[in-house]
C-alpha positions as CSV (number, residue, x, y, z in Angstrom):
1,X,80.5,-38.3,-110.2
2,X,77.1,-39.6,-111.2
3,X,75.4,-38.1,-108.1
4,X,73.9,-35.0,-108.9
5,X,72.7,-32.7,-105.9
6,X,71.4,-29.6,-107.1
7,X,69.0,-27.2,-104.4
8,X,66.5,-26.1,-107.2
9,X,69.5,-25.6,-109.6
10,X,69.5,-26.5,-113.5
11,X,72.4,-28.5,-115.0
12,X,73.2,-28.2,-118.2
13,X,74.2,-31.8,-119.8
14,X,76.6,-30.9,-123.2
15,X,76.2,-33.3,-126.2
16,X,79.2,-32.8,-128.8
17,X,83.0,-32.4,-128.6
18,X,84.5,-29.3,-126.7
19,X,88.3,-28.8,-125.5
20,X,88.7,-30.2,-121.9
21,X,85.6,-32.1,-121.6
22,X,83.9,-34.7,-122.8
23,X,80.5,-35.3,-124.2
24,X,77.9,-38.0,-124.0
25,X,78.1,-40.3,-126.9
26,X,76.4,-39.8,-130.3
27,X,74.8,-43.4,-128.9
28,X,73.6,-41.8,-125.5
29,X,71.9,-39.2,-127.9
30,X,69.9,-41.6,-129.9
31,X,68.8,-43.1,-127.1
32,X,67.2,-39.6,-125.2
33,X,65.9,-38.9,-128.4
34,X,64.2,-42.1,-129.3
35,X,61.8,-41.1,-126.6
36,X,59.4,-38.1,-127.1
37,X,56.9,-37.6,-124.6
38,X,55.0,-34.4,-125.3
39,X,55.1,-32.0,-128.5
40,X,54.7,-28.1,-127.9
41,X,53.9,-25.7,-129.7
42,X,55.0,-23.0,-127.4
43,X,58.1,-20.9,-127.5
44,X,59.9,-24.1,-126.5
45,X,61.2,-27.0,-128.5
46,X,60.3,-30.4,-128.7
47,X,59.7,-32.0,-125.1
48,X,61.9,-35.9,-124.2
49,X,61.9,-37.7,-121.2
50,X,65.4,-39.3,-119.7
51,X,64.8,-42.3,-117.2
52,X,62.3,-42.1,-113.7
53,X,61.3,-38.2,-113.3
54,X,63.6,-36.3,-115.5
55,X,63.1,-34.2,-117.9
56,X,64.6,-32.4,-120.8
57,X,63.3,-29.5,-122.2
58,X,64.2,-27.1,-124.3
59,X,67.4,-27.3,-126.9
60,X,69.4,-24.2,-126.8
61,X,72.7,-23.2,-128.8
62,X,75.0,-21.5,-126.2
63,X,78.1,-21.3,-128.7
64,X,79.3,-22.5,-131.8
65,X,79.5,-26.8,-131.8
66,X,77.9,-26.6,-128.4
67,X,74.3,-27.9,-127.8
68,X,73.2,-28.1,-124.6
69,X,69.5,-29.5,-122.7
70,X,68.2,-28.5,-119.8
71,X,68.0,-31.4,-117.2
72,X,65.6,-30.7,-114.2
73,X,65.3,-33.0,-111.4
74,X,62.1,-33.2,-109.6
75,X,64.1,-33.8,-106.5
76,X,67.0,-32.8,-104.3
77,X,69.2,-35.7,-105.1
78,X,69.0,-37.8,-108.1
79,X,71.5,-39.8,-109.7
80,X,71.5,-39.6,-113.6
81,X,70.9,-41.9,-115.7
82,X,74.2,-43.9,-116.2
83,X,73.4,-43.9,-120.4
84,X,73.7,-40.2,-120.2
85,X,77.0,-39.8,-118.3
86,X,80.2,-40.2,-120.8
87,X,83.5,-40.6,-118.9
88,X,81.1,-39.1,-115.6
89,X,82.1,-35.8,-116.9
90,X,78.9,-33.5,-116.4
91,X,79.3,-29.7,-117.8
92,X,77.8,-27.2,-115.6
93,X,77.1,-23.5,-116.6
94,X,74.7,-20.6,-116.4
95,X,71.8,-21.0,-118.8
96,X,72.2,-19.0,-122.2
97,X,70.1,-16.6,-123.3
98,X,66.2,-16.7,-123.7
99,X,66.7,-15.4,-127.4
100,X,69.1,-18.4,-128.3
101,X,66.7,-20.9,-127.9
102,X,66.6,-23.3,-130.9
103,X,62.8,-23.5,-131.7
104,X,61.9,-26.7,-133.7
105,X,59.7,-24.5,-135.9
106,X,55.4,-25.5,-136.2
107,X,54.7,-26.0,-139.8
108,X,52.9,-22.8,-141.6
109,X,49.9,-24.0,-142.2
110,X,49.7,-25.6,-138.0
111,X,50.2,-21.5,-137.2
112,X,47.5,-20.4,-139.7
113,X,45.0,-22.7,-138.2
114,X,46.0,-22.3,-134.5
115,X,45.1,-18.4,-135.7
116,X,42.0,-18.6,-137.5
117,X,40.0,-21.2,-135.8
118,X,39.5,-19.0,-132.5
119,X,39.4,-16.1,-135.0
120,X,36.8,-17.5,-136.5
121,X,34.8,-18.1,-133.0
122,X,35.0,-14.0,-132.9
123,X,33.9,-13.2,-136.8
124,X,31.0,-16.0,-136.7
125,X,29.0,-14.8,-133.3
126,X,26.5,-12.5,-135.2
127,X,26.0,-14.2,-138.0
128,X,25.4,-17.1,-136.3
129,X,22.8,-15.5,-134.6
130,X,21.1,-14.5,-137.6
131,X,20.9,-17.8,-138.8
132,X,19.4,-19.0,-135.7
133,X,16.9,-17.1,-136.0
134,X,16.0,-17.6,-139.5
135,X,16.1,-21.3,-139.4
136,X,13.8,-21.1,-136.6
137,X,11.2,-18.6,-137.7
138,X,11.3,-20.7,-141.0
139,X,10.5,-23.7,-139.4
140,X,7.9,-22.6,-136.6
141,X,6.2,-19.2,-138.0
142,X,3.8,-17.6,-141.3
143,X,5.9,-16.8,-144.3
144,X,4.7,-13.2,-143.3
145,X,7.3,-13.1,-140.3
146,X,10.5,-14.9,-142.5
147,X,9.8,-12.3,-145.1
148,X,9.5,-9.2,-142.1
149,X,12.9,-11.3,-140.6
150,X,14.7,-10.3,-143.7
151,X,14.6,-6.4,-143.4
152,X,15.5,-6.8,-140.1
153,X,18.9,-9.1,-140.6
154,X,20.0,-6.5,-143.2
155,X,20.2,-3.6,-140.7
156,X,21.9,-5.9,-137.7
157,X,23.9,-7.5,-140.2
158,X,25.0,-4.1,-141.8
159,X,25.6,-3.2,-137.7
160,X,27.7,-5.8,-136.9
161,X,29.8,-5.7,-140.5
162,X,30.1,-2.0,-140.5
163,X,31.4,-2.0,-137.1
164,X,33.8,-4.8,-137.4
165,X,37.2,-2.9,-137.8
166,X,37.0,-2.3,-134.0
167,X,38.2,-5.8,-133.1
168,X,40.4,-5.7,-135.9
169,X,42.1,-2.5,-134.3
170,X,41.9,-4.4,-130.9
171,X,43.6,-7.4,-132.1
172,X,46.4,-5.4,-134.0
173,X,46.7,-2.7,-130.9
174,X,47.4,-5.7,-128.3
175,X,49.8,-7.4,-130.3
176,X,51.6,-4.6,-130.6
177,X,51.6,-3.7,-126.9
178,X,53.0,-7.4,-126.1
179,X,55.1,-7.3,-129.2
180,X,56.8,-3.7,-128.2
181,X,59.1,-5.3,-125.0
182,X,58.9,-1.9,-123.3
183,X,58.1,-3.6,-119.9
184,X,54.4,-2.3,-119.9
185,X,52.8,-4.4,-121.9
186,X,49.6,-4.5,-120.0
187,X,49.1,-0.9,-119.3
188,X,49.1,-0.7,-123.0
189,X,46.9,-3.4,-124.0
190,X,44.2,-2.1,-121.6
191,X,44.6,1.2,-123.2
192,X,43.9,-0.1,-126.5
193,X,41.4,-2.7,-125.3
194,X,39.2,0.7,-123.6
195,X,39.5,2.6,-126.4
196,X,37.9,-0.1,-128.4
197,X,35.2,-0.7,-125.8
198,X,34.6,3.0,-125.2
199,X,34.5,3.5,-129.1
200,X,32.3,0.0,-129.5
201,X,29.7,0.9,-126.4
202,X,29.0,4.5,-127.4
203,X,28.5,3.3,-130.8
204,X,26.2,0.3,-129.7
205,X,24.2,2.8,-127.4
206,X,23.6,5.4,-130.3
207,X,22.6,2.6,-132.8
208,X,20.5,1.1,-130.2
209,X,18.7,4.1,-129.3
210,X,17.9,4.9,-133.3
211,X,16.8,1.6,-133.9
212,X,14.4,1.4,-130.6
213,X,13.0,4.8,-131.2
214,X,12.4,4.8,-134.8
215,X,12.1,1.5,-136.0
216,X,9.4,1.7,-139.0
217,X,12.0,4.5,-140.3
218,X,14.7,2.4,-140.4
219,X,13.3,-0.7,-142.1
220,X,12.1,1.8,-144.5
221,X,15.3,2.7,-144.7
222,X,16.2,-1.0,-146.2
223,X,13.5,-0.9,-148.9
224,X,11.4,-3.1,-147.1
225,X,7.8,-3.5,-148.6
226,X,4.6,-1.7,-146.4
227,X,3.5,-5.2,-145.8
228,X,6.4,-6.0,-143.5
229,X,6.8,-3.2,-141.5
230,X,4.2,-4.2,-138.8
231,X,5.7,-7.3,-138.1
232,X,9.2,-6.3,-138.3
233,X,9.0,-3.5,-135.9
234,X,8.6,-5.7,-132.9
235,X,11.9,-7.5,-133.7
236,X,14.0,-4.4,-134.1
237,X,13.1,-3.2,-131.0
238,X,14.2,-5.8,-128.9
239,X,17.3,-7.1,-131.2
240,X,18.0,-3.2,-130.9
241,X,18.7,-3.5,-127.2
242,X,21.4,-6.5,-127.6
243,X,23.6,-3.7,-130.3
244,X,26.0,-2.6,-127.2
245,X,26.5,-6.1,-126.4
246,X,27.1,-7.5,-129.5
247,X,29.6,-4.3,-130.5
248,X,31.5,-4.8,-127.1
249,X,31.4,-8.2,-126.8
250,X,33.3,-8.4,-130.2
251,X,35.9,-5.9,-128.8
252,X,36.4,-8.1,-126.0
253,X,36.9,-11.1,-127.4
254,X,39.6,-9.4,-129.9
255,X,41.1,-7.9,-127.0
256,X,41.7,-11.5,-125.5
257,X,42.5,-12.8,-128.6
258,X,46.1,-10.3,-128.8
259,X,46.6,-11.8,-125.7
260,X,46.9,-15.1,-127.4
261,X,44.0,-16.5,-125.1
262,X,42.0,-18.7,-126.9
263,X,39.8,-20.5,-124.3
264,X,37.3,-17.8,-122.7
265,X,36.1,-16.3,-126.5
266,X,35.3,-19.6,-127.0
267,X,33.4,-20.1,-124.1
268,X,31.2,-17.1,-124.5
269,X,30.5,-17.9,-128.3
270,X,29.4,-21.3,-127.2
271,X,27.2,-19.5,-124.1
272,X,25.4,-17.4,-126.5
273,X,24.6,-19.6,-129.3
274,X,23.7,-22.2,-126.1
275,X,21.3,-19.3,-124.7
276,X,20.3,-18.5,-128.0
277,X,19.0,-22.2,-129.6
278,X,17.6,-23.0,-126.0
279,X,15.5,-19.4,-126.0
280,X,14.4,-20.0,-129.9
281,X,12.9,-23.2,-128.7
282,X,11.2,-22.0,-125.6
283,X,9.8,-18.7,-126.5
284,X,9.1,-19.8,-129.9
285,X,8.0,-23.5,-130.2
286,X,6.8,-23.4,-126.6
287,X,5.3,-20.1,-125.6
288,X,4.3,-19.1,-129.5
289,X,6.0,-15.5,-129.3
290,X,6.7,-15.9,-133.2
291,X,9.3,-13.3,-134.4
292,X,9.8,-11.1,-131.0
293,X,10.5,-14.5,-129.5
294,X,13.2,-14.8,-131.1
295,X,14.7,-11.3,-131.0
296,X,14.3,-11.8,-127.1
297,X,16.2,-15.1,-127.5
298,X,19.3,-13.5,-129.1
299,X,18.9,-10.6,-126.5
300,X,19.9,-12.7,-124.0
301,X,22.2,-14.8,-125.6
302,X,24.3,-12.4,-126.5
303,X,24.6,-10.1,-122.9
304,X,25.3,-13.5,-121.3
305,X,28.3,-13.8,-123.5
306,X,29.1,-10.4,-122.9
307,X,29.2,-10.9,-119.2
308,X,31.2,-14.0,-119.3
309,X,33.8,-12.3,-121.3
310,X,33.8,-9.3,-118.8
311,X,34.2,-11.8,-115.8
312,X,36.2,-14.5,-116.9
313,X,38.2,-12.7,-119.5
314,X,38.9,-9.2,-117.7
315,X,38.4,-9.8,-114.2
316,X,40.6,-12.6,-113.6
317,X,43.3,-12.3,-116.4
318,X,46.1,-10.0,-116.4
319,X,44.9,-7.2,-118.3
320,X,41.6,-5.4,-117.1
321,X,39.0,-3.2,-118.7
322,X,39.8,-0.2,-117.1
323,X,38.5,3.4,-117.5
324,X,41.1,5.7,-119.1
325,X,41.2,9.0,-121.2
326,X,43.7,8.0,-123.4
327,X,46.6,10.1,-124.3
328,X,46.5,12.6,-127.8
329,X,48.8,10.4,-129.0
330,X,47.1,7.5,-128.8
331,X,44.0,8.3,-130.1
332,X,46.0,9.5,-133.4
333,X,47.5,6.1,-133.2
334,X,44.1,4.5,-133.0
335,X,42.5,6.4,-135.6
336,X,45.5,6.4,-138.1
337,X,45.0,2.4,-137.6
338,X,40.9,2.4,-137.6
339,X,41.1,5.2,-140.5
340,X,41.8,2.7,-143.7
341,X,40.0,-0.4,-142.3
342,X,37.1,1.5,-141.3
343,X,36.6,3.1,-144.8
344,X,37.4,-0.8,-146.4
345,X,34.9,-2.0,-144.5
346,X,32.0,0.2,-144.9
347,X,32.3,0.2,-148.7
348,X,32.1,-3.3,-148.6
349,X,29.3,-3.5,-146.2
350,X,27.2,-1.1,-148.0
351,X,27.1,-3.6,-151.6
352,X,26.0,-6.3,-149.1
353,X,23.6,-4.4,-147.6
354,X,22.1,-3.1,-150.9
355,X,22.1,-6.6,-152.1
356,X,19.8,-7.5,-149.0
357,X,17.9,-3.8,-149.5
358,X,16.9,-5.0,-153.2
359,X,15.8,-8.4,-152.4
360,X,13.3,-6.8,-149.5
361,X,11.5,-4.9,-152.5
362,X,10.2,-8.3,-154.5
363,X,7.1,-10.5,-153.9
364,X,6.5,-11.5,-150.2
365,X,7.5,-15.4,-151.5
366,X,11.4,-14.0,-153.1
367,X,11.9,-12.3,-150.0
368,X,11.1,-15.2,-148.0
369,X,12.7,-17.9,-150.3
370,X,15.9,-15.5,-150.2
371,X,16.4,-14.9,-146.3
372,X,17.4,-18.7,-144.8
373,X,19.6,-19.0,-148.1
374,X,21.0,-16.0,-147.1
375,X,21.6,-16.3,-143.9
376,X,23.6,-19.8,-144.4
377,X,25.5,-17.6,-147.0
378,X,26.3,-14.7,-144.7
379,X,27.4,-17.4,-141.5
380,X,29.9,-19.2,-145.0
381,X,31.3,-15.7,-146.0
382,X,32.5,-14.7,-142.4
383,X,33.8,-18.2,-141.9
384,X,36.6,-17.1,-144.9
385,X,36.9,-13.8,-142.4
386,X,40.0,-15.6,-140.4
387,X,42.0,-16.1,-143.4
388,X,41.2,-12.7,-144.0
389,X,42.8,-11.7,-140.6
390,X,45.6,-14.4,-141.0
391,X,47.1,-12.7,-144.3
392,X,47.6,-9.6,-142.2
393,X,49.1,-11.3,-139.1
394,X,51.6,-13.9,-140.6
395,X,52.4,-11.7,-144.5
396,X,54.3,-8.5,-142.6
397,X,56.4,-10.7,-140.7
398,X,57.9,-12.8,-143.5
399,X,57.7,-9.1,-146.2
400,X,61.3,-8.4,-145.4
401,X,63.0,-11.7,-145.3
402,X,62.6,-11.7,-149.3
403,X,60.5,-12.8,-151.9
404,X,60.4,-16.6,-151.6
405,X,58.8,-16.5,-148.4
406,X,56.0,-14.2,-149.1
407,X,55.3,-16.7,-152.3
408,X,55.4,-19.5,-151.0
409,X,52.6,-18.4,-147.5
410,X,50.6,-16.9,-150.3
411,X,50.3,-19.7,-152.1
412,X,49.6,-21.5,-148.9
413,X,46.9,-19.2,-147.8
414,X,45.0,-19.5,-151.6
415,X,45.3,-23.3,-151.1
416,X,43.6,-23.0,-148.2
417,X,41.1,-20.4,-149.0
418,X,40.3,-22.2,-152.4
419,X,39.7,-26.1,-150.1
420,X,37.7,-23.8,-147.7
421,X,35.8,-22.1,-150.6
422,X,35.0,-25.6,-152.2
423,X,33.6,-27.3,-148.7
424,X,31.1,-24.1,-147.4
425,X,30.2,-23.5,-151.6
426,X,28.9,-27.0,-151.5
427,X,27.1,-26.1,-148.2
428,X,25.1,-23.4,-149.9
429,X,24.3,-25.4,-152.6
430,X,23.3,-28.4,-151.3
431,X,21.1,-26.6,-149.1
432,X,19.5,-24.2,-151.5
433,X,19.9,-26.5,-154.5
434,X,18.8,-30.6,-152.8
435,X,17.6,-29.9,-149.0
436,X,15.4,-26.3,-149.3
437,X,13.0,-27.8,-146.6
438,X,15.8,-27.8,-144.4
439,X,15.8,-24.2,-144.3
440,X,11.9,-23.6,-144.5
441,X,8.6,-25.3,-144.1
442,X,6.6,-23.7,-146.7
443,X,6.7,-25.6,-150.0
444,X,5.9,-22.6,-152.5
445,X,9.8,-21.2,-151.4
446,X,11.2,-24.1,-152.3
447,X,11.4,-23.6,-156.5
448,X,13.0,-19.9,-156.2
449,X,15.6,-21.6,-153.4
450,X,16.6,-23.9,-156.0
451,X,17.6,-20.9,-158.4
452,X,20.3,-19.5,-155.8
453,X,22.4,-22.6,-155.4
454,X,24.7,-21.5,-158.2
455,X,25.5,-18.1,-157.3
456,X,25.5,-18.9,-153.5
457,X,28.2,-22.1,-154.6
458,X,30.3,-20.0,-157.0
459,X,30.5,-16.6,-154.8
460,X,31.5,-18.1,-151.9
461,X,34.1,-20.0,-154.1
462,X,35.6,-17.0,-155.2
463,X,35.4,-15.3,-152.0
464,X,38.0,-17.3,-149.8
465,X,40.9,-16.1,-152.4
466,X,39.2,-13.1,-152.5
467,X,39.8,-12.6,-148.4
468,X,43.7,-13.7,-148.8
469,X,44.3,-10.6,-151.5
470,X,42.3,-8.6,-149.8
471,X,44.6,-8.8,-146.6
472,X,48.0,-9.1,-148.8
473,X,47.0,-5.3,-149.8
474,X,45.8,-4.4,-146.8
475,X,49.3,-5.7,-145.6
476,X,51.0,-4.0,-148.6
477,X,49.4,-0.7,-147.4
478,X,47.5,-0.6,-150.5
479,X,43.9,0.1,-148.2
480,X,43.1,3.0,-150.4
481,X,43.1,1.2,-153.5
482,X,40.9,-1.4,-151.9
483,X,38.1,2.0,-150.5
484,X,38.1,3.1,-154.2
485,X,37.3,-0.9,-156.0
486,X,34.6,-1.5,-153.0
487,X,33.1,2.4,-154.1
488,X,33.6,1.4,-158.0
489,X,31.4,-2.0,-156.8
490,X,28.8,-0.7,-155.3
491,X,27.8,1.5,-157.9
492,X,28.1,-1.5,-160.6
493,X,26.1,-3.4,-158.3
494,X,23.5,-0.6,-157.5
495,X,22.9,0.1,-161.8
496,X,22.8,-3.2,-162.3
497,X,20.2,-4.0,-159.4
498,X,18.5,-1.4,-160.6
499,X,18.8,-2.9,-163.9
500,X,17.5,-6.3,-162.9
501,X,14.2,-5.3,-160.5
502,X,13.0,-2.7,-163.2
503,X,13.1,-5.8,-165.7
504,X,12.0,-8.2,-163.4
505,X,14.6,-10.3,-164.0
506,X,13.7,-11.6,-160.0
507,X,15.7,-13.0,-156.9
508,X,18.5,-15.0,-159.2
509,X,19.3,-12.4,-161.1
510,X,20.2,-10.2,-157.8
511,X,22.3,-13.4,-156.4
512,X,24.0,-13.2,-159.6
513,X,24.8,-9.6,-159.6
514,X,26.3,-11.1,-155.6
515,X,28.7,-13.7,-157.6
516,X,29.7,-11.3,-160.1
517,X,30.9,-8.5,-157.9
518,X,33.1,-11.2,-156.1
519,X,34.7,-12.4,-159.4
520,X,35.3,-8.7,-160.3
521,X,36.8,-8.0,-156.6
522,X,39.1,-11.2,-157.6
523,X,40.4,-9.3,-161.1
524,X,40.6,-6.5,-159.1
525,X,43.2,-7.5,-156.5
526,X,45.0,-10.0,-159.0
527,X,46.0,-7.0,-161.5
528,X,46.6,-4.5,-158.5
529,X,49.3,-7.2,-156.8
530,X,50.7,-8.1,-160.3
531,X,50.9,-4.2,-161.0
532,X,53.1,-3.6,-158.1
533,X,56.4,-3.5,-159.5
534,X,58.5,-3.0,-156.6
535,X,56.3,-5.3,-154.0
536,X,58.1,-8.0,-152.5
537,X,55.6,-11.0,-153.3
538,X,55.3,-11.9,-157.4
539,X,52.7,-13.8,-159.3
């Protein structure tokens, strides 16, 4: 019967041969095919449209031979389509199992970007900041105040890099908790999600009250010449107070993230940069505050980004941010997950930072020359950060389906990392190298900006692959070989800086130390990977 009445029920329409029935025609397939009207990239297949308001979703194997498409009808009655009825034999069963649902799979490298590009919304906020600021105090204020900027930037920068396995162990804690099917799935995520935040804000309070209090003794602390000290005190101050936001804020959005929610992070990125660009050119260009001006700018950019993410992210979604102790078992979960990235991370942090510590010791016109080129550079680096984070998400899920697998997403990942290398590179070195007055007024900077293009260009080169191997060992469980390279660096990098200022060998000569500590992280992880014998992934 070609009238089809179902009260809110779901017929299932059978293409293909089967004893006692008899299916639609390999014609009447070609024809519902021939017509795609949306393409997901959910859980579900490949969306079609029938005739008038019908739909067919998802394909589904129910038995061997047997495919079968659900057929909803936007109404009570509705007669089907005569091209789909064969014989007006229509097969009507119970609908099979969620976990036989034939996914037409998203191509690798559609999953890596769907990943990374929020991702990188999270990794870029501070950075972003940073750069901000720079390109604004280079354009508006006294070389003075770019020089007393750069001091400054090192100790938020080695704040917001030291501190960035939090939302790493957010991300990884929430996916787990939706990953686990144990039927609470939220209750676990905000468990992970406050310990984060609890760990992030009492970290962000202690920092900020250090850095408010004492603020001559930290940029001290950075090697920072007498002359800049003055200047640079008023700026950490007030960038002091916007630490708990910034360290939370990141947790948040990481949090959000393991929820597979894209939207809101984005939002609040885009609020604070908004809030910060806007601020930069009031308080700065308009009102003359100079350097404070803009440490007041990113103050309140980044609390109203905060705030958003607290409102729209935790207030109306499923999972809030509330207040728990945490079980004992948990927090040895949490730290046996923070424990290895943690250590990674502040080895690595520590060569950048001494990196930005010896350029603060030259001549007030190096240490201006070298802060907007390095604050393009720092904003490139983190943009490879979401390949980094990638590698680590996609890698363990394809380790035990055998070698070919892990190859070939590897080789994806490099291909990727090297054409994203290659792009923000020739970023750097345009800007340093053709377009320096892009990045500051003064004339004099311009000569020493030309000498970083090169090591800017090739480090950043080098550092997308770097990223990738980095999170194939991480992956691989290999995070204690990583903590003793980044240790083995940074005292390469501090002789050899030493090296360098006590010859005067000036601001190239420290970038170059900067490109040759990546190339030697890439030797590094190449000859680890290619050393383990038993790993599943081969060179």
């Amino acid at each position: 019967n070609s009238e089809f009445s179902p009260t809110k029920a779901m017929g299932l329409l059978w293409l293909g041969p089967s004893p006692g029935t008899t299916g639609v025609s390999l014609g009447a397939q070609a024809a519902l095919f021939r017509q795609p009207r949306h393409f997901g990239h959910s859980r579900q297949a490949h969306y079609f449209s029938g005739e008038a308001s019908n739909t067919v979703s998802p394909v589904r194997r129910h038995a061997p031979g047997r495919i079968w498409l659900r057929w909803h009808h936007k109404t009570r009655s509705r007669t089907m389509p005569p091209s789909l009825i064969s014989d007006g034999h229509v097969l009507l069963e119970a609908p099979p199992a969620e976990s036989e649902v034939l996914s037409v799979p998203t191509p690798m490298w559609r999953q890596i970007l769907a990943f990374a590009l929020p991702v990188s919304a999270l990794t870029l906020a501070d950075p972003l900041m940073g750069l901000v600021d720079a390109l604004c105090v280079g354009q508006s204020c006294s070389s003075l105040e770019l020089a007393a900027l750069g001091p400054n930037l090192t100790i938020f920068n080695l704040v917001a890099y030291g501190f960035i396995f939090l939302p790493n162990v957010a991300t990884l804690l929430t996916s787990e908790a939706f990953g686990s099917n144990t039927g609470n799935a939220e209750s676990q995520a905000e468990q992970a999600i406050w310990g984060c935040f609890l760990v992030a804000l009492l970290a962000g309070l202690a920092v900020a009250a250090l850095l408010f209090c004492r603020p001559q003794a930290s940029l001290r602390a950075t090697g920072a010449i007498p002359e800049l000290l003055e200047p640079a005190s008023g700026y950490c101050r007030l960038r002091a107070l916007a630490v708990p936001g910034a360290l939370t804020s990141s947790v948040l959005q990481a949090g959000l993230l393991g929820q597979q929610e894209v939207s809101t992070p984005l939002k609040a990125i885009l609020a604070s940069l908004l809030v910060n660009i806007v601020g930069d050119l009031l308080l700065v260009k308009c009102f003359g505050l100079g350097l404070e001006g803009t440490a007041l700018a990113t103050l309140l950019g980044t609390w109203v980004g905060t705030l958003l993410l607290l409102s729209e992210g935790y207030c109306r979604g499923p999972v809030k941010l509330k207040a728990s102790r945490g079980s004992k078992a948990f927090w040895r979960s949490f730290a046996a997950t923070a424990a290895p990235i943690a250590i990674f991370a502040i080895f690595n942090n520590a060569t950048f930072a001494l990196i930005q510590a010896a350029a603060t010791k030259l001549d007030v016109i190096s240490c201006a020359a070298h802060q907007p080129v390095w604050a393009i550079w720092s904003v490139t680096l983190m943009a490879t950060f979401p390949l980094h984070q990638a590698t680590q998400v996609f890698l363990p899920r394809l380790l035990g389906k055998g070698t070919r697998e892990s190859v070939d997403l590897l080789k994806l990942l490099l291909k990727m990392a090297l054409l994203l290398g290659l792009v923000l590179g020739a970023v750097n070195a345009v800007l340093a190298g053709v377009f320096p007055g892009a990045l500051a007024q003064d004339a004099a900077l311009w000569t020493r900006m030309h000498s970083l293009a090169v090591p800017a260009f090739v480090s950043i080169v080098v550092a997308g692959s770097v990223q990738v191997l980095d999170g194939v060992l991480l992956a691989k469980k290999s995070s204690g070989f990583l903590a003793l390279c980044q240790a083995i660096n940074l005292g390469i990098a501090f002789v050899c800086l030493r090296h360098f200022l006590s010859a005067g060998v000036g601001l190239a000569g420290i970038w170059a130390v900067l490109a040759a500590i990546f190339m030697l992280r890439l030797v590094q992880d190449v000859t680890r990977l290619r050393s383990m014998s038993r790993s599943s992934l081969a060179f």
